[in-house]
KESE-168806 format. One record per residue: residue number from 1; x negated, y, z negated of N, C-alpha, C in turn. Coordinates in pm, 1 decimal. Atoms other than C-alpha are relative to their C-alpha. Layout:
residues N
<NUM,<X,Y,Z>,<X,Y,Z>,<X,Y,Z>>
...
***
This chain:
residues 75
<1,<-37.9,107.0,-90.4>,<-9595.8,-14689.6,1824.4>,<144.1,-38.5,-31.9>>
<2,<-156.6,34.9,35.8>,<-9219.5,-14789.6,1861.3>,<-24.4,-110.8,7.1>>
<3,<-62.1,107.7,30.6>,<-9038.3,-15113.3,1792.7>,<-61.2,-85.6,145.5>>
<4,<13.4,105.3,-123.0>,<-9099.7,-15260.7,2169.9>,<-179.7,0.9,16.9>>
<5,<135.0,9.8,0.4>,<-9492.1,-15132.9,2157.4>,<-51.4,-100.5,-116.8>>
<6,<16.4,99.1,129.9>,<-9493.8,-15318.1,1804.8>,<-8.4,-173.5,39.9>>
<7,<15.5,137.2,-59.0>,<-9409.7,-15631.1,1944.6>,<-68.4,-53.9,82.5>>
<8,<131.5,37.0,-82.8>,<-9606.5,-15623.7,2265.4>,<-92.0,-20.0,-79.7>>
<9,<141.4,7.2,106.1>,<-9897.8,-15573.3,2006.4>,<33.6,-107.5,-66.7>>
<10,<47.4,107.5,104.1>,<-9802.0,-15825.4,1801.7>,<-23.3,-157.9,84.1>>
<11,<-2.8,88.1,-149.3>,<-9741.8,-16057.1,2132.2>,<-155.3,-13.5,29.1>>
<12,<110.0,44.8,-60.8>,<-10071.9,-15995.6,2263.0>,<-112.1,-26.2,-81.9>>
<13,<146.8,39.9,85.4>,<-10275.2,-16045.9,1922.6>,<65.9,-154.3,-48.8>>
<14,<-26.0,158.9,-30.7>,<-10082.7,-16391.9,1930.1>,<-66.9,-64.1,112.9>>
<15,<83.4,86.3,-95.6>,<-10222.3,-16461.0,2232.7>,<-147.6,-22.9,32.3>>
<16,<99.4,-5.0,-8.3>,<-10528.4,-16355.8,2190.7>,<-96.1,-103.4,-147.7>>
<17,<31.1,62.3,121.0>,<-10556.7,-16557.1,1877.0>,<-25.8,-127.5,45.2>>
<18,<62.1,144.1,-45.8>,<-10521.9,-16861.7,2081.8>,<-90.1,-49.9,58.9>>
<19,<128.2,-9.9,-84.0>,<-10798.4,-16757.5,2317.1>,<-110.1,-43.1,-91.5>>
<20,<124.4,0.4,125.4>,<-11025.2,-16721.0,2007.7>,<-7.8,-180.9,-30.6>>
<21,<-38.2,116.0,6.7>,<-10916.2,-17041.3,1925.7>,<-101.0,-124.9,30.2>>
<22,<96.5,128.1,-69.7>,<-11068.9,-17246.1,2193.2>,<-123.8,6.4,-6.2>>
<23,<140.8,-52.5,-53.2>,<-11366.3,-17079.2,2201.1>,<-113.6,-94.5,-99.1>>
<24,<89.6,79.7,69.3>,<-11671.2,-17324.8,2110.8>,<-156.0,28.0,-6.9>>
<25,<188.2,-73.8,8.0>,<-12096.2,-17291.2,2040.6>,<-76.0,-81.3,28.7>>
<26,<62.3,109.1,-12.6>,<-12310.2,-17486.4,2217.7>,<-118.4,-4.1,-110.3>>
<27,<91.7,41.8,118.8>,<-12619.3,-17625.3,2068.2>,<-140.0,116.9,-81.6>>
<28,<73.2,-131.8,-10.9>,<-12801.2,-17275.7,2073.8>,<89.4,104.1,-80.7>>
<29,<-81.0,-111.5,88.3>,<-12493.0,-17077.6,1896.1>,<61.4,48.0,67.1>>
<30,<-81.1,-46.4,-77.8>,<-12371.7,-16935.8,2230.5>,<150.1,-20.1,12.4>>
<31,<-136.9,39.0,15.4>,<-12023.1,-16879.1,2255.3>,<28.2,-91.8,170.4>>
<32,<-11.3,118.4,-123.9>,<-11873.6,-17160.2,2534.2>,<144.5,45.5,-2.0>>
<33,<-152.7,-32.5,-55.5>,<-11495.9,-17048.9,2705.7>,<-17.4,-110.7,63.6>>
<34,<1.7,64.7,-60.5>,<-11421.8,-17387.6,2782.2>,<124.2,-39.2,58.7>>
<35,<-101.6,51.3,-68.9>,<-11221.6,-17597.2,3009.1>,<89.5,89.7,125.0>>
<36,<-0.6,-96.1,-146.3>,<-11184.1,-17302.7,3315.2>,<22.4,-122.6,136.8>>
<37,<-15.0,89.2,-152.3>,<-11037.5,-17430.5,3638.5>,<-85.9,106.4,111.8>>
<38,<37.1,-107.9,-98.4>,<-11236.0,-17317.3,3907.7>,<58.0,31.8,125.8>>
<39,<-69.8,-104.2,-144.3>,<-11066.9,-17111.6,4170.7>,<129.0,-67.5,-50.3>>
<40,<-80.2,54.7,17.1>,<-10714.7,-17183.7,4228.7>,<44.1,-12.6,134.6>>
<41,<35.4,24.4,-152.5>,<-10710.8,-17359.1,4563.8>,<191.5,-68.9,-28.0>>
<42,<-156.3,14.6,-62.5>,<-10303.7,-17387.7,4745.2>,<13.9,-165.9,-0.8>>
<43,<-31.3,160.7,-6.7>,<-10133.8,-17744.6,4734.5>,<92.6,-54.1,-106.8>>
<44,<-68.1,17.1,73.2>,<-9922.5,-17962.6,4560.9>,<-27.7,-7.5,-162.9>>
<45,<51.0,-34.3,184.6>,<-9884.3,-17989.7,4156.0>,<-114.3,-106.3,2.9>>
<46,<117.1,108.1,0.8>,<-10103.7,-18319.4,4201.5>,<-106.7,91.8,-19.0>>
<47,<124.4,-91.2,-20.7>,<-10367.8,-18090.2,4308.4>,<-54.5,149.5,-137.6>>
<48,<-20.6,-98.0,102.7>,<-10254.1,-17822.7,4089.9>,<-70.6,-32.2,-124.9>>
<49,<39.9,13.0,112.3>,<-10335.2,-17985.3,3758.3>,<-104.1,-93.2,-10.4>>
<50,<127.5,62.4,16.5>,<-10604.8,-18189.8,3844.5>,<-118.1,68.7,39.0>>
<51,<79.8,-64.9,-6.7>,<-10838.5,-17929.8,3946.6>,<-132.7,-30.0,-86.2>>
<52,<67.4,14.0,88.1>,<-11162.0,-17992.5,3819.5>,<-36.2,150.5,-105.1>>
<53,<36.5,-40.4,89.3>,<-11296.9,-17817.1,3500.4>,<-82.3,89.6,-32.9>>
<54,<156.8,-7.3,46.3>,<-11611.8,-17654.7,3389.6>,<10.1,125.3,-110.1>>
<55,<16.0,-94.8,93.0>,<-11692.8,-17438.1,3073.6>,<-86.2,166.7,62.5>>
<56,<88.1,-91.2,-62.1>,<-11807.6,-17083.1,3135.1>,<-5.9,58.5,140.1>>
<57,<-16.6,-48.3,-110.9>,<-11630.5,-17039.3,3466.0>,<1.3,151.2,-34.8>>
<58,<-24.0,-168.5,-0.6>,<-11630.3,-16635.7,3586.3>,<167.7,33.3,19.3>>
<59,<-162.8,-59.5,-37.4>,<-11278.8,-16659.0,3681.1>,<71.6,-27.3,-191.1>>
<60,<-84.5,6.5,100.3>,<-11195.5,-16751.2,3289.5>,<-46.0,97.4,-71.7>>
<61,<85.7,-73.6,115.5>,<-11453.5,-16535.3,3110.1>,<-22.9,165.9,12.9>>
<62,<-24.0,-211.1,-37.0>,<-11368.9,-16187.1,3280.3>,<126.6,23.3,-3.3>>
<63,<-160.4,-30.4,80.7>,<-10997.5,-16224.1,3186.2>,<-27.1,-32.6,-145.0>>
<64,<-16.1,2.1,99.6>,<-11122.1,-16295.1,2868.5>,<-99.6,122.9,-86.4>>
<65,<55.4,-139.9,81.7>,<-11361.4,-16012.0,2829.5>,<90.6,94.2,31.8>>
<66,<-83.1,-100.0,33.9>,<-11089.3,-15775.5,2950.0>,<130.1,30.4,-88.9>>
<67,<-98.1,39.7,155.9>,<-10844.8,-15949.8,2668.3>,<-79.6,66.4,-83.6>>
<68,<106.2,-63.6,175.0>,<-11134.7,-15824.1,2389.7>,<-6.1,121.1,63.7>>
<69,<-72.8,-167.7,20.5>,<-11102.5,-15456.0,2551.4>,<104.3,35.6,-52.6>>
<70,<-131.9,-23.9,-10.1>,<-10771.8,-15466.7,2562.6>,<40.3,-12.1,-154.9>>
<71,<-26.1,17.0,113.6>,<-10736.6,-15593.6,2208.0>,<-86.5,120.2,-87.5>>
<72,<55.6,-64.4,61.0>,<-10994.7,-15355.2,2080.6>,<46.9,121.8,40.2>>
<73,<-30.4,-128.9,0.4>,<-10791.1,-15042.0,2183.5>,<166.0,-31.0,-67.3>>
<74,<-141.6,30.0,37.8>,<-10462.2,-15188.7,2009.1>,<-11.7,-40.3,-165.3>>
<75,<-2.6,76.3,190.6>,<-10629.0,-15311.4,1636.2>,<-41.0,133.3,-28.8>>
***
């Protein structure tokens, strides 16, 4: 791997470090990806960042299982 692949790699196991991060267990042990906006519906920033919430959305938890491929062909 060269110097610019080195860094991407080291880039994306920074970021993926922060993913890990959030990640919490509910009262069962399950892992919980929380705080997912659901969808991302057009409008101003108002709208933008108040979006409601919910743990365990699909739109957060299938960019985050293709982060743990992605990381597992780079460690």
């Amino acid at each position: 791997m060269g110097i610019a692949g080195e860094a991407a790699a080291a880039a994306a196991k920074k970021g993926y470090e922060g993913l890990i991060h959030v990640l919490e267990r509910d009262e069962r042990g399950r892992l919980v990806l929380p705080d997912i906006c659901i969808g991302t519906s057009a409008g101003d920033y108002e709208n933008y960042v108040t979006r409601p919430r919910v743990n365990n959305d699909l739109h957060g938890v299938g960019a985050f299982v293709m982060a743990c491929v992605e990381m597992q062909s780079i460690l």
